[in-house]
Every structure is written in structure tokens, then in C-alpha cells.
Backbone as CSV, one residue per row, in Angstrom:
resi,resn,N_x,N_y,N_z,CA_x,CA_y,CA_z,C_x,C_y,C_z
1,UNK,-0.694,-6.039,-2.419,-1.240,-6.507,-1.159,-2.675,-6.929,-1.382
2,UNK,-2.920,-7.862,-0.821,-4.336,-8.560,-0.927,-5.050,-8.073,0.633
3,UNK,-6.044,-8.051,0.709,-7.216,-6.922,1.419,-8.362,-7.531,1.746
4,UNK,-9.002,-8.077,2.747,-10.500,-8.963,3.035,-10.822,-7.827,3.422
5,UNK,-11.943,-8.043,3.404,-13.478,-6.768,4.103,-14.606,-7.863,4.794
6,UNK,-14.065,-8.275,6.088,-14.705,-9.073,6.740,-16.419,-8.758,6.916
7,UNK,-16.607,-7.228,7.252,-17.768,-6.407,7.236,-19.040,-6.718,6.430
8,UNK,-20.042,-5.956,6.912,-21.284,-5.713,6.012,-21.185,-4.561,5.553
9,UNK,-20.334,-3.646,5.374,-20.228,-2.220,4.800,-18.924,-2.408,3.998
10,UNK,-19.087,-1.150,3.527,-17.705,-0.435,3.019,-17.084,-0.485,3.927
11,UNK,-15.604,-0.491,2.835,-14.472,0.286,4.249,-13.473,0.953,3.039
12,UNK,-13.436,2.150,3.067,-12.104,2.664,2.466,-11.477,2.951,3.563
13,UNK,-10.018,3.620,2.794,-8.830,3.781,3.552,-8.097,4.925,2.735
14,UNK,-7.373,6.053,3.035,-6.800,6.272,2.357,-5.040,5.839,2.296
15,UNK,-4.997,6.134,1.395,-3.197,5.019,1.985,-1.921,6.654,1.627
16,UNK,-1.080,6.102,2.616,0.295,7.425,2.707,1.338,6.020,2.756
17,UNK,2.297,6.418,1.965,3.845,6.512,1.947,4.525,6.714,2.939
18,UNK,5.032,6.763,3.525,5.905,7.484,4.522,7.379,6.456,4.823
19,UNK,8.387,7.455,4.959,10.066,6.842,5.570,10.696,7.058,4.410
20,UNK,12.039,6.511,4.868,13.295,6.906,3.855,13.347,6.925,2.861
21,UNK,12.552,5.987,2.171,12.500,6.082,0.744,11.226,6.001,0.086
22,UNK,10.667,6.819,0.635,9.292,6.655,0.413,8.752,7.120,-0.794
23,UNK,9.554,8.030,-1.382,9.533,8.427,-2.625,9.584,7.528,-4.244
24,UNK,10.645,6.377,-3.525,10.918,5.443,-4.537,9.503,4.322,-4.719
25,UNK,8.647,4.491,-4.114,7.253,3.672,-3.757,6.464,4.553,-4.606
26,UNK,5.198,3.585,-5.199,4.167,4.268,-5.574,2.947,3.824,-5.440
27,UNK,1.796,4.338,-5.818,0.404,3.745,-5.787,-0.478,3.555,-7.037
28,UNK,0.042,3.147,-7.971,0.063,3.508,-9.772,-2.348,3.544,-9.632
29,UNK,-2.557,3.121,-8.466,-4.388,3.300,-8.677,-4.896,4.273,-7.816
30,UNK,-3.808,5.104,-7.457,-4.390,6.228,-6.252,-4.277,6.146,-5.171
31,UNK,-4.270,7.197,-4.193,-4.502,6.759,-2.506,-5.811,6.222,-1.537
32,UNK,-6.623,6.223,-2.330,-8.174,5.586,-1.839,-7.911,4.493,-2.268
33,UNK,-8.050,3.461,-1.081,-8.662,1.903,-1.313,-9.945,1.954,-0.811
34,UNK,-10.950,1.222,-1.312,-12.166,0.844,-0.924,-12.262,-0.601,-1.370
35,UNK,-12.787,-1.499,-0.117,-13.173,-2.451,0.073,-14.671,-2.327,-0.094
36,UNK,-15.469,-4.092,-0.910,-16.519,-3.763,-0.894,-17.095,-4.728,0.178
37,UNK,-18.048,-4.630,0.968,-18.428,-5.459,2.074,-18.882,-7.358,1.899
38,UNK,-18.083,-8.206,2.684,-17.245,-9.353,1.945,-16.561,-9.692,1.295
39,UNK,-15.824,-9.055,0.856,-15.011,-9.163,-0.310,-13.631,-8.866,-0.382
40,UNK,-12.980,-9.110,-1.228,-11.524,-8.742,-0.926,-10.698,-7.731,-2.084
41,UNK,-10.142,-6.868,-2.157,-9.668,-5.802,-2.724,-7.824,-6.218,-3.101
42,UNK,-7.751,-5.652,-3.694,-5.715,-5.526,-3.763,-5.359,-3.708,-3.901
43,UNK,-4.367,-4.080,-3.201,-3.576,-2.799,-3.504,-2.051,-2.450,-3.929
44,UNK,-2.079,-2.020,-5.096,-0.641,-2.318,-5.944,0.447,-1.586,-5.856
45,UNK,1.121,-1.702,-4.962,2.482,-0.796,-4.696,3.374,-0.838,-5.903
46,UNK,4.565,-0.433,-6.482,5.181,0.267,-7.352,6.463,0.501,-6.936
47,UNK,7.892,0.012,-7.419,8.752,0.423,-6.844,9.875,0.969,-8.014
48,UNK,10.505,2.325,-8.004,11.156,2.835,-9.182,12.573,2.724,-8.462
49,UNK,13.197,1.698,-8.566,15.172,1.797,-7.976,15.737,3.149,-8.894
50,UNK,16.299,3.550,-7.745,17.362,4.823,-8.458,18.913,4.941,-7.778
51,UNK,18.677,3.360,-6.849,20.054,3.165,-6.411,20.165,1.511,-6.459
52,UNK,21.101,0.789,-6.221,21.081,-0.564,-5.975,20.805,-1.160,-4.772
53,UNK,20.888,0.554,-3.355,20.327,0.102,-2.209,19.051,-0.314,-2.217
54,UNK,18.594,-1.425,-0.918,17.358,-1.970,-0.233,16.625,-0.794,-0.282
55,UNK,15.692,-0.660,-0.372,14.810,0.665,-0.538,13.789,0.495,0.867
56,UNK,13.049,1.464,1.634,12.574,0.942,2.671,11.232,1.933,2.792
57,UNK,9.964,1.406,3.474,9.725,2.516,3.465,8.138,2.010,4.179
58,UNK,7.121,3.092,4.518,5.756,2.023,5.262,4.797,2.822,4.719
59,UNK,3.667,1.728,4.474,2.397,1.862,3.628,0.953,2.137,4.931
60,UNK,0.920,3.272,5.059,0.062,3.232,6.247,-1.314,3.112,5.477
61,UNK,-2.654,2.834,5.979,-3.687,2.472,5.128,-4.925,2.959,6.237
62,UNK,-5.307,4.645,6.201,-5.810,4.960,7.363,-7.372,5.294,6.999
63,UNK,-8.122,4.500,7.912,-9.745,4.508,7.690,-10.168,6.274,6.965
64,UNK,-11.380,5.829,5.991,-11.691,7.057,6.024,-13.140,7.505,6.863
65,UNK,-13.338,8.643,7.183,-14.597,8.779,8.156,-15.924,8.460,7.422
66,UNK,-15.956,8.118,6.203,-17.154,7.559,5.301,-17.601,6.311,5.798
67,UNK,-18.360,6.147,5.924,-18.897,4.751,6.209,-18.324,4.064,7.845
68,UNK,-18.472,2.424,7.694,-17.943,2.230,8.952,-16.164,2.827,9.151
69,UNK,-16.261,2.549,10.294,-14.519,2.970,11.117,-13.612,1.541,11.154
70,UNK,-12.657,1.674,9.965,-11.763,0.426,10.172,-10.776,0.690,11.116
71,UNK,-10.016,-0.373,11.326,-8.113,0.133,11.874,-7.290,0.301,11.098
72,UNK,-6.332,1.270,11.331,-5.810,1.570,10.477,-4.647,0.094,10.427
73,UNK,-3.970,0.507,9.291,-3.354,-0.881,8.750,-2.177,-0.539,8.496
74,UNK,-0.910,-0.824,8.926,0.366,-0.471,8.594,1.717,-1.386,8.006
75,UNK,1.973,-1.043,7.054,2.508,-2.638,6.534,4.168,-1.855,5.998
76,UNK,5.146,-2.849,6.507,6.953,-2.547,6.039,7.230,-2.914,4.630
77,UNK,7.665,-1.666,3.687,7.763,-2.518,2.522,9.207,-2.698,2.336
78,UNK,9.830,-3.292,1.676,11.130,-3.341,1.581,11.874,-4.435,0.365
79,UNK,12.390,-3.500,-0.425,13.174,-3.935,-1.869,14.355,-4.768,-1.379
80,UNK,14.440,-5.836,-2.882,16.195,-6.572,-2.481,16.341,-6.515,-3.875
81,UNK,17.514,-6.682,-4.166,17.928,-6.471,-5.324,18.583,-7.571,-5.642
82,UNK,18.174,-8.782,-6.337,18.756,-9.987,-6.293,19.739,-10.004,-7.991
83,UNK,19.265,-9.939,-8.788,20.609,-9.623,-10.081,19.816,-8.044,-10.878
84,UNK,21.033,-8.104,-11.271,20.883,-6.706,-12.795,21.141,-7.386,-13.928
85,UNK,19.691,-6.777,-14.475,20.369,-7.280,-16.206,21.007,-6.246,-17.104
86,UNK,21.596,-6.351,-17.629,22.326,-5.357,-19.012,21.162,-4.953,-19.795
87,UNK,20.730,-3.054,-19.952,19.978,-3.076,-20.928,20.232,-3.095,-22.378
């Protein structure tokens, strides 16, 4: 996910997982995002299949009380499984 920081400050966030498969999701750089003021950040989700189902699950991204007060940010993630290769 790509991230603007419209602001003159910081803004972190810490970010949670949460829903059905929320487990199969990851955050391979941690749960703190910090934005630096103007600028734009990424944040790299991670997905480990352990079934061939759609995997589902939401990336909440909730201000931290450091610095200014963002909104929190809530985004649907969701796997498709378009072919398998033979390992």
C-alpha cells in the first residue's frame, strides 16, 4: 500500500490484522508505520496461502498518540488464486 502524509508533522500508525484469515496476512516491516511530513511511505502486506481458498481479512492502520492525530485508515485485503504451478 502506498501512503501520502499530506501534513507538516509526523504521522505514525500502528497497523492490526484483524478477520478470518487474518493470520494468513503479514507485516514482514512491523506494526508501526510512520509517515514523514510530505511525503509518502509504503506498507508491505504479506500473504502465506495454506488453502486454495480467497483469503480475507482487514488492515486497520490506527493513529498513534505521538505527534499529530491522524484517522484511522481501514483497508479490505483479499487473495485470488489465479493458477498453481508444480513445484
Amino acid at each position: 500500500l502506498r501512503l501520502k502524509n499530506p501534513s507538516n508533522c509526523n504521522l505514525s500508525y500502528n497497523a492490526i490484522l484483524v478477520g478470518r484469515d487474518a493470520e494468513e496476512f503479514s507485516l514482514p516491516k512491523g506494526n508501526t508505520v510512520t509517515l514523514p511530513p510530505m511525503r509518502q511511505g509504503f506498507v508491505n502486506v504479506e500473504l502465506t496461502l495454506r488453502f486454495l481458498h480467497p483469503a480475507e481479512a482487514v488492515l486497520l492502520l490506527i493513529s498513534n498518540k505521538f505527534g499529530i492525530d491522524g484517522a484511522t485508515l481501514t483497508f479490505s485485503l483479499k487473495s485470488e488464486v489465479k493458477s498453481i504451478d508444480p513445484l
